[in-house]
N, C-alpha and C positions, 0 to 999 in steps of 0.2 A: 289652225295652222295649215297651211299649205302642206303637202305632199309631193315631192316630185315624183318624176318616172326614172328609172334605168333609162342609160342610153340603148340600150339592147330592145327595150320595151318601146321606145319612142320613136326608134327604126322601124318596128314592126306594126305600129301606126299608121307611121306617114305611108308607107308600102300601102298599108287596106287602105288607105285616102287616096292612093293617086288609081290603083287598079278597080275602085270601085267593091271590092274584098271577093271579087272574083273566084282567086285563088281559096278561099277559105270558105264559101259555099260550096264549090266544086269540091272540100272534103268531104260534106255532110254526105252524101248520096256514097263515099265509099266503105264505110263503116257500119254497124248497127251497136254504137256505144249508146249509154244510156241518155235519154230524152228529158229533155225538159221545157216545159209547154210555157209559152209567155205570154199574156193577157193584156191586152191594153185597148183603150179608146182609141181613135181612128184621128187624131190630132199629133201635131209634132208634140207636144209636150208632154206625151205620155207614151208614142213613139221611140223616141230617139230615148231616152233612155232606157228601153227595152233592146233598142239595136242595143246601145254599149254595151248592158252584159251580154246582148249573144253573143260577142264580138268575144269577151274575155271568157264564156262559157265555152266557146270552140275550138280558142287557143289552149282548155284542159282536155279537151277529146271529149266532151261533152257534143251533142245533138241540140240541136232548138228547131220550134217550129212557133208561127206567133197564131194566136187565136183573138181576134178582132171583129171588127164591125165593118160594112163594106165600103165604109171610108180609106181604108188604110191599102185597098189596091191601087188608090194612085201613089202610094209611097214606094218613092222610087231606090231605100236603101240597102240593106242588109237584105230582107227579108224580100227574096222575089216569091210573084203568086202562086209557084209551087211550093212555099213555104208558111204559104198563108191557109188559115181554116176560117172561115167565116159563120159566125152565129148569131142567131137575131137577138136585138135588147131593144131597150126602148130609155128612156130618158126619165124617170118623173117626178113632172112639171105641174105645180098648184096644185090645186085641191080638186078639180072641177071628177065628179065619180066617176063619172063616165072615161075623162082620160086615163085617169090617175088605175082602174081596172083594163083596158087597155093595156099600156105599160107592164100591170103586173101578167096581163097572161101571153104576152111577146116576151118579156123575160121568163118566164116558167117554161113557154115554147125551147128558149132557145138553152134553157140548163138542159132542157131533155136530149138534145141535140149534143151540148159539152160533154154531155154522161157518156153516149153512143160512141163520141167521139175518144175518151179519157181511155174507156175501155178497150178499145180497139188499138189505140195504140201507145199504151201502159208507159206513160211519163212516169219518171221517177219523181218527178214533185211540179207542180205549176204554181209562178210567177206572178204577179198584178200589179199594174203600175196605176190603176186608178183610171177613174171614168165607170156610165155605166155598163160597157160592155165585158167589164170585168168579173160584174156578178155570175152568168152566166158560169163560165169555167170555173170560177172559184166556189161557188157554190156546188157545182158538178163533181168538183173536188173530195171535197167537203164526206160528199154520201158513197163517193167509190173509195174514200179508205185514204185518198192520195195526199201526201204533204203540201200545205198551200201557206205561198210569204206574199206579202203584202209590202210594196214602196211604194211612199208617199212623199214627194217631192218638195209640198207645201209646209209652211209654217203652220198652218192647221188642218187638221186631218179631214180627206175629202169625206161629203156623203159618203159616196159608194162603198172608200174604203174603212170607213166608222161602221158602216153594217159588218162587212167584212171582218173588223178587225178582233170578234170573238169567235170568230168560227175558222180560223188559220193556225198554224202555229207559228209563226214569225210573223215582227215587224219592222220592216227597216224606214228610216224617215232621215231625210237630208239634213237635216238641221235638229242640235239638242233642244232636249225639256219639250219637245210635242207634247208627250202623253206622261209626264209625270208627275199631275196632276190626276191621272187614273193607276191606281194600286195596281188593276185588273190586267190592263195593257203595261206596265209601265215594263215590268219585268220580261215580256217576252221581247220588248224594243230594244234594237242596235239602230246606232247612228250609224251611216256607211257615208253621204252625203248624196249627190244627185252622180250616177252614169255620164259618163261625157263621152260621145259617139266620135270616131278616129278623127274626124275633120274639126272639132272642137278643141281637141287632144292635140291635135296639129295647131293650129292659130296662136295654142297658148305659149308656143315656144316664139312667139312672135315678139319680139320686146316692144316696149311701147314709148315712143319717141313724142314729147310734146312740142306743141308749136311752136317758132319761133315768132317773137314778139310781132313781127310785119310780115312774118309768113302765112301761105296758104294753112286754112283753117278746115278741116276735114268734117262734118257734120253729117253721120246716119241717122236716118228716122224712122222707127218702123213701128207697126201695132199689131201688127196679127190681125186676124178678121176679124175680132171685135172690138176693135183700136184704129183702123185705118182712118176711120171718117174722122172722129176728132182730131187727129192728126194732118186731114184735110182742111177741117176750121180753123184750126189755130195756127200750124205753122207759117204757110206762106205768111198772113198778118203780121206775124213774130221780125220773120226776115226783112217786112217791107219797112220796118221799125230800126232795125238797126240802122246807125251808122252811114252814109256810103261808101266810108271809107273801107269797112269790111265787106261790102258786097263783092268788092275785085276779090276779096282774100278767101271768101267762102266757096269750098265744095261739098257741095249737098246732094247728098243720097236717101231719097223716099220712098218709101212703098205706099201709096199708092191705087185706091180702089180704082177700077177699069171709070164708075161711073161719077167719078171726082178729077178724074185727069183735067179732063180741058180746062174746066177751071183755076187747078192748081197749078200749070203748065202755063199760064195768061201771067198770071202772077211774076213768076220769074222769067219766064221770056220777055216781061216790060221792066226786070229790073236788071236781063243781062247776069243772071244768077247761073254759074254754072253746076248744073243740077241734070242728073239723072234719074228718072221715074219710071216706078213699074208695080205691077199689084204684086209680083212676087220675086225673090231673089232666091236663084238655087246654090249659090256661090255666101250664104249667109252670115257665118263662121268666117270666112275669110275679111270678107267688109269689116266684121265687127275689131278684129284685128287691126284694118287700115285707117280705121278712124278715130279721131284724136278724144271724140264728143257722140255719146249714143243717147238720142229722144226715144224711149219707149212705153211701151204698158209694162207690166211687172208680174207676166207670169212664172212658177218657178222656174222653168227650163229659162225662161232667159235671164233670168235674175242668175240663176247657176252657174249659166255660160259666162254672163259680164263679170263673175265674182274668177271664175277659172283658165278667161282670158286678161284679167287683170284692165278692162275698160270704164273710165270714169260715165255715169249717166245720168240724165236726170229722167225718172219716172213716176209715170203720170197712171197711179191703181186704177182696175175698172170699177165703176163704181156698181153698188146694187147685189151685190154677188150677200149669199144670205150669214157666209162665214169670214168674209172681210178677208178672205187670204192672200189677193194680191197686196190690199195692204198691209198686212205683215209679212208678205215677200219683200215688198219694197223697204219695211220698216229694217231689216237684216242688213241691209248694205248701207242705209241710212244712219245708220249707228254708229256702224264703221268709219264714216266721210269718207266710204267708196260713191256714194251718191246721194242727190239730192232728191226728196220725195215728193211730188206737188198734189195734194189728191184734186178731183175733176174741179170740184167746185173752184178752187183758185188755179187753175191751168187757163191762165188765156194771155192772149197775143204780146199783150206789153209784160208780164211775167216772165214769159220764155223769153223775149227779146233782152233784159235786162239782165237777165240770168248769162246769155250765151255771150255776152257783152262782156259781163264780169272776165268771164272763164279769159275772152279774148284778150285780155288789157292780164289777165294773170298768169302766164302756160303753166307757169310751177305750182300752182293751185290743182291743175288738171293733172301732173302727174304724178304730186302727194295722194291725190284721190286713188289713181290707177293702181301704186302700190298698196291701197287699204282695201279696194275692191277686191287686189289677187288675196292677200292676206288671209280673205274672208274664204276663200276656194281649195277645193280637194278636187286633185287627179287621179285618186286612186280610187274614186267610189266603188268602180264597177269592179276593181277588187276583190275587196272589201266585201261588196254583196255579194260574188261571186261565192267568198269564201260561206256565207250564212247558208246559200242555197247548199254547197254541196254538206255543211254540217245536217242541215235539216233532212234532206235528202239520204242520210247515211252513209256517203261515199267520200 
């Protein structure tokens, strides 16, 4: 069941949305309230739900500082680079010895580094939202004594945080029954759901208006970096499929690799597509709002988002992945008939084309889906987990 926010709370939102949250970093630096360290991959989808609860962590007089990979200097949110600590990890990939030892002494480097770090400036408990630059601090955690929670965003528990998940004492996971199936974990697990960072939290107040039967038809597409190129091969084909009678009526919004442009740009420029392209959109959250119909991949932050802005989608799991979690990301809203699932193997051009046909010739199909998508979504996650941290933490 959905959640709403206070109006009080939704004001103070849209504020950190438009000022950039300015005003509430500029607190951090005039206090020395109690700390709390946050862990995450160097990716938006282990990112931004990290912003969210520092965002709800600082609205209690709490401190945050994010401890990360050197990915996450180009994240331009919450978290500027005097707020950032950098610690080396490594990823590991296959079996080959030689990598795989590698990996383990770049992360043992960089727990020793977490420790140095932990110590010096004595958080009351640290954070992980998953990835491996998470072991590091959470493990560092672990030997200086400190309280350490673990959220996991996925329908199945990531590596990283599967190692993790005995040596923590909390687990939070966006969606029930993860782990109740383990005795061991099950009991220290709270649902909270996924953090939704201010701009997400903003959008969702957006209601959602579907097409009119001969009206402009709104169409986002996006994949994240390991999603763009199929979304290169299949869409345009999709579009040159449809109709012409909906060409006039489509507006298409893609993302876009730099080295797929021209060709995916040939495409609708010969069909008079009005389409907009780019490898990346900093205005994301808002799109996802403006648009009637979202093509994506199915990781959970955006599986989160589609469920907490209430947007109907059809998604396309990556394939290959060794725990299948986007497709059981996708299977979550799939359930619902908030969306449609296609895995890779059946994703191609006459597919999509017939699909977005349907949607076009139905709108009220599209915004039965929207209402079961929101249905599926909580705005209170960061809450929620807010509340688990400061239980663990003792405060």
């Amino acid at each position: 069941m959905q959640s709403r926010l206070s109006p009080r709370r939704q004001s103070g939102l849209l504020r950190f949305a438009r000022n950039d949250g300015r005003d509430i970093v500029k607190a951090i630096f005039m206090d020395k309230s109690p700390l709390i360290l946050l862990a995450a991959g160097g990716t938006g989808g282990h990112l931004f739900p990290a912003e969210a609860l520092g965002v709800e962590l600082i609205r209690r007089g709490f401190r945050v500082r994010l401890v990360t990979d050197e990915r996450a200097l180009r994240y331009s949110g919450l978290f500027t680079k005097d707020m950032i600590d950098v610690v080396s990890s490594e990823t590991a990939r296959g079996r080959n010895p030689l990598q795989l030892a590698y990996a383990g002494l770049t992360l043992a480097a960089g727990t020793l580094s977490a420790y140095s770090l932990i110590k010096r400036l004595k958080p009351v408990a640290v954070v992980g939202f998953g990835g491996y630059p998470t072991l590091p601090p959470l493990v560092a955690a672990k030997f200086a004594g400190v309280p350490g929670i673990i959220h996991d965003a996925n329908a199945v528990l990531g590596r990283a945080n599967r190692f993790l998940s005995s040596r923590v004492r909390a687990i939070a996971t966006s969606l029930p029954g993860v782990l109740d199936r383990d005795p061991a974990l099950s009991g220290k697990t709270t649902t909270v759901g996924t953090p939704m960072r201010p701009a997400i939290l903003a959008a969702a107040g957006v209601q959602y208006a579907a097409p009119e039967v001969n009206g402009p038809l709104r169409l986002l597409v996006v994949g994240g970096s390991q999603g763009a190129r199929i979304m290169a091969d299949i869409v345009p084909g999709a579009i040159e499929r449809l109709e012409p009678a909906l060409w006039s009526r489509l507006i298409l919004t893609q993302q876009v690799r730099d080295e797929d442009m021209a060709r995916v740009r040939a495409v609708y420029d010969r069909l008079k597509i009005n389409a907009e392209l780019a490898p990346f959109f900093t205005d994301l959250p808002a799109r996802l709002a403006s648009n009637h119909l979202v093509v994506s991949r199915s990781g959970a932050g955006t599986v989160a988002e589609l469920a907490a802005i209430g947007r109907p989608s059809i998604l396309v799991p990556l394939p290959g992945a060794i725990d299948q979690d986007q497709f059981a990301n996708a299977g979550v809203l799939a359930k619902v008939d908030g969306a449609i699932r296609i895995p890779q193997t059946e994703f191609s051009s006459d597919r999509l084309a017939a699909e977005i046909s349907a949607f076009a010739a139905e709108p009220a199909r599209l915004a039965a889906m929207s209402e079961a998508a929101r249905g599926a979504g909580r705005l209170d996650a960061a809450e929620r987990l807010a509340d688990l941290v400061a239980k663990v933490a003792g405060i």
